[in-house]
N, C-alpha and C positions, 0 to 999 in steps of 0.2 A: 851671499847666496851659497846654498852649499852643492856637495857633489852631488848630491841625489838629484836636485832641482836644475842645476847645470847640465847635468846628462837628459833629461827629463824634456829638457827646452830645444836641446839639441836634436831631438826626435821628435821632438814637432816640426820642428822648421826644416826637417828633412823632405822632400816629394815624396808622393805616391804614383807606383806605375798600375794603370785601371787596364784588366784586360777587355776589350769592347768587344762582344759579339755583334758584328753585321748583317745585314740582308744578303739569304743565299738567291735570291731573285727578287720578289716582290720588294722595291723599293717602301713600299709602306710597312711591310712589317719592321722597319731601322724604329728603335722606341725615342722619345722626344729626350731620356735621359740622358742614352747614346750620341743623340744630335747634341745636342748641349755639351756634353761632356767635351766631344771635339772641337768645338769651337773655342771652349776656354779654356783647356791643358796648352801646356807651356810649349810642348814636343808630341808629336804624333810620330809612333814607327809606326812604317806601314809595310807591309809586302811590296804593293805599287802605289805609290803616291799617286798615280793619276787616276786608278782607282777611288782611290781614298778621298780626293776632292769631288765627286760625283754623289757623294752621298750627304754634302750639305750642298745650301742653295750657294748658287754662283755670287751671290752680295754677301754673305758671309765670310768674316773674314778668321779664316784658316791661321793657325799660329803655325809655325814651320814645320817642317816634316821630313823627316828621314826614310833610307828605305833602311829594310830590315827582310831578310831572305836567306833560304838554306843558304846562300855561296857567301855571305858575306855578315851573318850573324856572330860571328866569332870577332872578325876584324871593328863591330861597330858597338860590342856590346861595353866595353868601358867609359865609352865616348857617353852613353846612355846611362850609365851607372854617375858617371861624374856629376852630370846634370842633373837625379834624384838628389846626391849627395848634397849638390846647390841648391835644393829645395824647390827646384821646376819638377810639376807633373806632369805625367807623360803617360800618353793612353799607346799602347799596343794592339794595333788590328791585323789581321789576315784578310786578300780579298774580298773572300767570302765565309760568313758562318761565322765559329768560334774560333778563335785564334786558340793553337795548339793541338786542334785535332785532325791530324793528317795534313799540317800546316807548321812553319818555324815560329821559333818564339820558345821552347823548354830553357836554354839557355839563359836567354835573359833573363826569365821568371826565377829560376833557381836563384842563377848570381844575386838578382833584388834579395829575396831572403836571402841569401848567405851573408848582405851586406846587411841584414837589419830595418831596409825600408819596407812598410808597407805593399800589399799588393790584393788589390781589390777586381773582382770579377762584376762585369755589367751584362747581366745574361741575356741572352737573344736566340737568332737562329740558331740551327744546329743541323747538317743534313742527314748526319744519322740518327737522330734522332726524332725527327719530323717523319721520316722515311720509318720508322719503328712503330710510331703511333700510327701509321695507318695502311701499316704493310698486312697486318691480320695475321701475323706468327706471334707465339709465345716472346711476351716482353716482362715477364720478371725475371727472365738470365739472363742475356747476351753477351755476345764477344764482338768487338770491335774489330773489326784483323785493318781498317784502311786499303790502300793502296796493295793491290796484287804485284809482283813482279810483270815485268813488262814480256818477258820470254816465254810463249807457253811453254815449255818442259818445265823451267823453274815454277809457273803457275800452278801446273798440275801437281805438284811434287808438293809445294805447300798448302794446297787443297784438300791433297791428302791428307796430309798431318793433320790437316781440322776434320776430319771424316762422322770422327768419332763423337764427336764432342757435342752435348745434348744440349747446348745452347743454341735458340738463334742466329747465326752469323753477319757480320753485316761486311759489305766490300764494298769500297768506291771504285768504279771504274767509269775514265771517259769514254762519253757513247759509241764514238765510233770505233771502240775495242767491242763493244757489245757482242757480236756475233762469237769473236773468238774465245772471251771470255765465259760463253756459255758452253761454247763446246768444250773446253777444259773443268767446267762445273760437272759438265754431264759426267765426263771419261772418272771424272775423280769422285763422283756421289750417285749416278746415277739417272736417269732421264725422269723418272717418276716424283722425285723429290721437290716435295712443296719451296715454290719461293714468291717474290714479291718482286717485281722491276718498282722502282720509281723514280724517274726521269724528270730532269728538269724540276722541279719542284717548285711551287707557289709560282712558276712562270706560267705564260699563257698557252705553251703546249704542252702542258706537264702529263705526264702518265705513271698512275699507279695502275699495277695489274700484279693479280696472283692464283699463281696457276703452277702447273709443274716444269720443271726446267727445260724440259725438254718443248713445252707449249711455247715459252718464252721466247727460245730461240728462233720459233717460228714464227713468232709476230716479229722479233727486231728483225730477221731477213727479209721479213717480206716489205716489211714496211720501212723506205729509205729514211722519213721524219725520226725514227726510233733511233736514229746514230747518231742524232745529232744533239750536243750539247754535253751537259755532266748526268750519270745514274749514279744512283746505287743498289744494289742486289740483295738483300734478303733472304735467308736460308735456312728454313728449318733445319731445327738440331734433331742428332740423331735419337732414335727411339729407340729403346730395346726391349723388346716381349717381359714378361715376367720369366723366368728360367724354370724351365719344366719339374714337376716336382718329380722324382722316382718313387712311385707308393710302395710297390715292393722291398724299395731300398728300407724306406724308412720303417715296414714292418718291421723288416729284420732287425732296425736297430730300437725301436718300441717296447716289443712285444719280449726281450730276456730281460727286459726293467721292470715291466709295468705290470699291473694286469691287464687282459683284452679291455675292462671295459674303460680302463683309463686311457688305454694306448688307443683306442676308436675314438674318443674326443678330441688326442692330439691331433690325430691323425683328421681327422673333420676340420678341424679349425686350420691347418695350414695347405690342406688340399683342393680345398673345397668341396671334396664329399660330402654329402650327411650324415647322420654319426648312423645310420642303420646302413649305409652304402658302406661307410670305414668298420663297421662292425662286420659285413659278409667278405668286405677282402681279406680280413685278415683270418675271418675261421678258415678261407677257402685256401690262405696262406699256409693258414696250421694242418689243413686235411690231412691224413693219414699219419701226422707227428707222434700227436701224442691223442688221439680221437677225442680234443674237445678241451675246454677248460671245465667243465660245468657252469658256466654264470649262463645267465639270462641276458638276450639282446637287451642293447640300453635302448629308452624310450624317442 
């Protein structure tokens, strides 16, 4: 056997780690792929294991399971690499949704590559993105921003920094931040500013609404069911007028190049004048200069 087929064989027999997207509510949306998959990978990390057993049936029999979570992904990730190494697959979940979006798991995902194994995504939920398709803002930009600071000063301050930004926004926040998190929306964007609540999603009290920020805050106050559970917020990005054109400005810088009737076409075409409206500012420009070019209005 030579080195090429030797090394060759050796990356087969290596594991793969499967990142597994779960149900952010709706137990039926879990795919039968994802059902499957857990029951016969070698190793399951999970966030909470006891989570994690709630999503196949109670007779199925579960292959072991690790936790894996911000406090202790660093301390369990070689113990998980050893095991791909051994050639056990081992599926990575979060809670809920996609494992890695505003959830732990980059570390291990990296180290798998750095080491060469395989690593296969099994797509599913997703709450920002469930929440995007039916939020009714512009969905070919968005910015993701996750999880807001917990402190409103620090809130508002990075709310700010996204002020600007003509993308969509999207923020998780748990519901019963709701209230405060909107008045930090407002102080940093404005009360009029289109957004999207969507709460609890594919659950049985779920709420999409969109309306302005300022509307929002007033249904999650009034109404105590709105605090409870996970959102996400939605937020149109910022818009900015066209930037005023200066007709005068641009006479003056026309009309010692051009002739009038060519500088009257410029000037129509980025104005939005007509070229008989860009033809009378500019004579009315030239009055008393030099009494006239002699041309003829253009048509």
């Amino acid at each position: 056997m030579n080195a090429d087929h030797t090394a060759t064989a050796a990356r087969i027999d290596r594991g793969t780690l499967y990142v597994v997207a779960t149900p952010i509510g709706n137990r039926a949306d879990f795919s039968p792929r994802a059902r499957d998959l857990l029951c016969r990978v070698d190793l399951i990390a999970a966030e909470d294991t006891r989570m994690t057993r709630r999503l196949v049936d109670d007779s199925a029999a579960l292959p072991r399971l690790i936790s894996l979570n911000e406090h202790n992904e660093s301390d369990v990730l070689e113990r998980i690499l050893a095991r791909l190494e051994a050639g056990a697959d081992v599926a990575l979940v979060s809670d809920a949704g996609t494992p890695l979006i505003s959830d732990p798991g980059y570390r291990l995902v990296a180290a798998a590559h750095e080491a060469g194994h395989t690593v296969s995504p099994v797509p599913g939920p997703c709450a920002a993105v469930a929440a995007l398709s039916a939020a009714g803002l512009a969905s070919d930009h968005f910015y993701f921003e996750g999880f807001l600071p917990a402190r409103s000063a620090a809130r508002r301050r990075r709310v700010r920094d996204l002020a600007d930004r003509p993308e969509t926004l999207i923020f998780y926040v748990p519901a019963r931040d709701l209230v405060e998190a909107l008045d930090d929306l407002i102080a940093a964007l404005g009360p009029e500013r289109l957004a999207t609540l969507a709460r609890e999603l594919s659950k049985i009290h779920e709420t999409v609404r969109r309306a302005a920020l300022a509307d929002l805050r007033a249904l999650v106050a009034s109404d105590l069911d709105q605090r409870r559970g996970e959102a996400v917020i939605l937020v149109a990005g910022q818009t900015r007028p066209e930037p005023e054109i200066r007709v005068d400005a641009l006479i003056d810088a026309l009309t010692p190049e051009l002739p009038p009737s060519r500088a009257a076409k410029i000037l129509a075409r980025v104005s939005g004048l007509t070229r008989q409206q860009a033809w009378s500012r500019i004579q009315a420009r030239q009055a008393g200069q030099s009494g006239g070019s002699g041309e003829v209005p253009p048509c």
